[in-house]
DRENBAVEX-961120 format. One line per 8 residues: number of its first residue (from 0); their letters; for each residue x, z, y of C-alpha. Coordinates in steps of 0.05 Angstrom, whole numbers. Layout:
// residues N
NUM	A	X Z Y  ...
//
This chain:
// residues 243
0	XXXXXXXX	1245 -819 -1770  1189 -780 -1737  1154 -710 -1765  1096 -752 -1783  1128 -801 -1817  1171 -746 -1862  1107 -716 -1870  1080 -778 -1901
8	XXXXXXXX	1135 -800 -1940  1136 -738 -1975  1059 -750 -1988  1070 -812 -2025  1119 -778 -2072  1066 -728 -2091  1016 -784 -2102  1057 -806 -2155
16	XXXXXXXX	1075 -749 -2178  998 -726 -2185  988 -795 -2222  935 -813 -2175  926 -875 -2156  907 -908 -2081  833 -922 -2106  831 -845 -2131
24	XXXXXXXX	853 -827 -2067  809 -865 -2029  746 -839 -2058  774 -770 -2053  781 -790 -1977  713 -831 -1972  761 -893 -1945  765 -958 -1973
32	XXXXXXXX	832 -970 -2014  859 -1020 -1966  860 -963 -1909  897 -914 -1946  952 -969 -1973  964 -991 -1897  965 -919 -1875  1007 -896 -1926
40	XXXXXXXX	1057 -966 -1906  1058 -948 -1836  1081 -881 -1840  1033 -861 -1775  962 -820 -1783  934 -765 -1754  960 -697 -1773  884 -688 -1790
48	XXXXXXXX	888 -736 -1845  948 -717 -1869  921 -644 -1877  857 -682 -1917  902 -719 -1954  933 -652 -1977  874 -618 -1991  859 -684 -2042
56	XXXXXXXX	923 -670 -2072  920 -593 -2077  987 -590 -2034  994 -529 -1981  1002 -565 -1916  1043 -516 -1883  1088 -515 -1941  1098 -587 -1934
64	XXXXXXXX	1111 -584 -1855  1167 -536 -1876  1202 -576 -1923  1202 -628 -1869  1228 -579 -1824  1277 -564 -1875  1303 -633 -1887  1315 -641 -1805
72	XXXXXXXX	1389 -647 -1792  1421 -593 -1767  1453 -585 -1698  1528 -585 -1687  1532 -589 -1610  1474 -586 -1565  1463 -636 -1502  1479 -614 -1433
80	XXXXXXXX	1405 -599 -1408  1398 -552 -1478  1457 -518 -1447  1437 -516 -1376  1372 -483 -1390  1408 -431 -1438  1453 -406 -1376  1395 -411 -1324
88	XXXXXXXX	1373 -342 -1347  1426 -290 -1368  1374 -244 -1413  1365 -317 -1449  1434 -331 -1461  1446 -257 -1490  1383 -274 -1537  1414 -342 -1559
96	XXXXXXXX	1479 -305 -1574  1444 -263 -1618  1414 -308 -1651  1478 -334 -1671  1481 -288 -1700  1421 -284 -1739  1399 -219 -1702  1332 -193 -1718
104	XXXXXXXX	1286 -182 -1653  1277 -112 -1679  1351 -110 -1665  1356 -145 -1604  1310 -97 -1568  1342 -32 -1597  1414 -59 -1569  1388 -77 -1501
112	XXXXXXXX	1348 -71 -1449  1298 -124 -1466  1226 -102 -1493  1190 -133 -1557  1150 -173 -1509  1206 -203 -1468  1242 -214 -1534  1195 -251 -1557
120	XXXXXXXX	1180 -294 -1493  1255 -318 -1500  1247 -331 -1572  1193 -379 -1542  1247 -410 -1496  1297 -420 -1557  1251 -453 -1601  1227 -505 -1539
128	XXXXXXXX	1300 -514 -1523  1310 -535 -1598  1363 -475 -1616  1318 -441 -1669  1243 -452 -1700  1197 -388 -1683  1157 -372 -1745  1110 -324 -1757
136	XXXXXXXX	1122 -242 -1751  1177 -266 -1706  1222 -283 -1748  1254 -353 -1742  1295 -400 -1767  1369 -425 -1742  1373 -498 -1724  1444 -502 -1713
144	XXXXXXXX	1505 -523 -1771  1554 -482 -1786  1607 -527 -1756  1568 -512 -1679  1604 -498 -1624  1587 -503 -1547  1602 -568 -1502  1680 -559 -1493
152	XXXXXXXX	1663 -572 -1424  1596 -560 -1415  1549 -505 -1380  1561 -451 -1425  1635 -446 -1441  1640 -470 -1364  1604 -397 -1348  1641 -356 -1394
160	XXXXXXXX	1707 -385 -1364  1680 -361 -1300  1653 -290 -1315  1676 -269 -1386  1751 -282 -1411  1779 -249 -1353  1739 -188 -1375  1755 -205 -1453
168	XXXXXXXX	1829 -209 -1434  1833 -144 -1404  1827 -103 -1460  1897 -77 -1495  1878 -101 -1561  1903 -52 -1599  1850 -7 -1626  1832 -12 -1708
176	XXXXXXXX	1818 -80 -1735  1845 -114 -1659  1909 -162 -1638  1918 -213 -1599  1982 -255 -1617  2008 -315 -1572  2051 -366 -1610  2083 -425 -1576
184	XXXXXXXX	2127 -471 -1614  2130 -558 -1618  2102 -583 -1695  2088 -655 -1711  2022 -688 -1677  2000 -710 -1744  1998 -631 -1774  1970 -599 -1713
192	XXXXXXXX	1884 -624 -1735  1907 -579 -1799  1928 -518 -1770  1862 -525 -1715  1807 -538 -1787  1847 -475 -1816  1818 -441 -1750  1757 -466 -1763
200	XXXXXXXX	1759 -444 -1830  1774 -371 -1806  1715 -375 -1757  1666 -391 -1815  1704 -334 -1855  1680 -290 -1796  1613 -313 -1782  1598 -303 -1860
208	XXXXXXXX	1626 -232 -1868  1572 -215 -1812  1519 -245 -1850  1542 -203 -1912  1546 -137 -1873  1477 -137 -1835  1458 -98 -1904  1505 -48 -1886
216	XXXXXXXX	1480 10 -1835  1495 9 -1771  1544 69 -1770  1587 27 -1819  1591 -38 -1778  1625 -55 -1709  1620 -108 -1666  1680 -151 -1655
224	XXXXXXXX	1690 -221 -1624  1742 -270 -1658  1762 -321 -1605  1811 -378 -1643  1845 -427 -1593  1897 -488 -1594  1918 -535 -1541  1978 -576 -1511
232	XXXXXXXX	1992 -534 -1461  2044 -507 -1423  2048 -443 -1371  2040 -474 -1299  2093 -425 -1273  2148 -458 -1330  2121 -531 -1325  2134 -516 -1236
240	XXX	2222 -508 -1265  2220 -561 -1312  2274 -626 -1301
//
């Protein structure tokens, strides 16, 4: 269903809700009743008479566009050319990652090298490219579920494969609040999906504690990145001696 159509379907539950009829509408609009009825039925006006139909109604039309924005599905993956244009600029990709996780721009700019003004032109980028809405003050709204993750094999996990676990690997992992454990072992193929939406589970856990904490100060908060991974796989070097 298209904006416009959202737009007028919620218009049409107000109508009734007002307890206004089609004629009462239609004087209010100077239109003959017939018009509105078949405008209404189609679903398709100008955006200009849906913003006269709200002023007949006494609705705020920007408050309707955002509960239509609000009842827009969220996304769990995004398609390959989202991707492509989020790794075609670096200072972009470090902006989407911080959206993520629902940085403020204020914040953004303080951490890194990136002035207000370039902050906001990839803000700009991010809400064309469909990963957030821009609203006013910058400020702006996340447009991805909580279940999102990046293409398994697409343009962004396909970089960070190529510049960034190397680098992640390297570190001992054993300052406060770090470990890194490796388990192998062979479980039934029907149990392993449980033990991979208990990772899942602990991402979520993560990503909601650093919601929680951006009340804290900054002196009382580190950064930290949880990576969770499971796959059938075995080291090359052992699978090169096996029977």
């Amino acid at each position: 269903m298209s904006t416009t159509a959202d737009l007028v379907t919620i218009l049409k539950k107000e109508l009734k809700s007002a307890r206004m009829t089609y004629a009462d509408l239609a004087g209010k609009l100077g239109l003959a009743e017939s018009s509105v009825k078949r405008m209404l039925a189609r679903g398709d006006m100008p955006l200009s008479r849906i913003d006269a139909i709200c002023r007949a109604l006494k609705l705020d039309f920007a408050e309707l566009a955002r509960q239509v924005a609000d009842r827009q599905p969220l996304l769990a993956e995004l398609t390959e050319s989202q991707e492509k244009a989020v790794v075609a600029d670096k200072k972009l990709l470090l902006v989407a990652i911080c959206v993520l996780s629902q940085w403020t721009l204020e914040q953004i700019s303080s951490s890194y090298r990136l002035t207000l003004a370039e902050g906001i032109k990839y803000l700009a980028q991010l809400d064309r490219i469909g990963i957030i809405e821009l609203k006013a003050l910058n400020r702006y709204r996340l447009k991805l579920a909580k279940t999102f993750r990046w293409r398994p094999h697409g343009p962004v996990m396909d970089y960070f494969r190529d510049n960034a676990l190397l680098d992640y690997f390297s570190g001992g992992f054993d300052g406060a609040g770090e470990g890194l454990l490796l388990v192998h072992g062979s479980i039934s193929r029907s149990l392993a999906p449980s033990f991979l939406e208990r990772m899942q589970r602990v991402a979520q856990d993560f990503a909601q504690q650093h919601q929680t904490d951006q009340k804290l100060s900054e002196k009382d908060r580190e950064g930290y990145t949880l990576l969770l991974a499971m796959r059938s796989w075995e080291f090359e070097a052992f699978s090169a001696l096996r029977r």
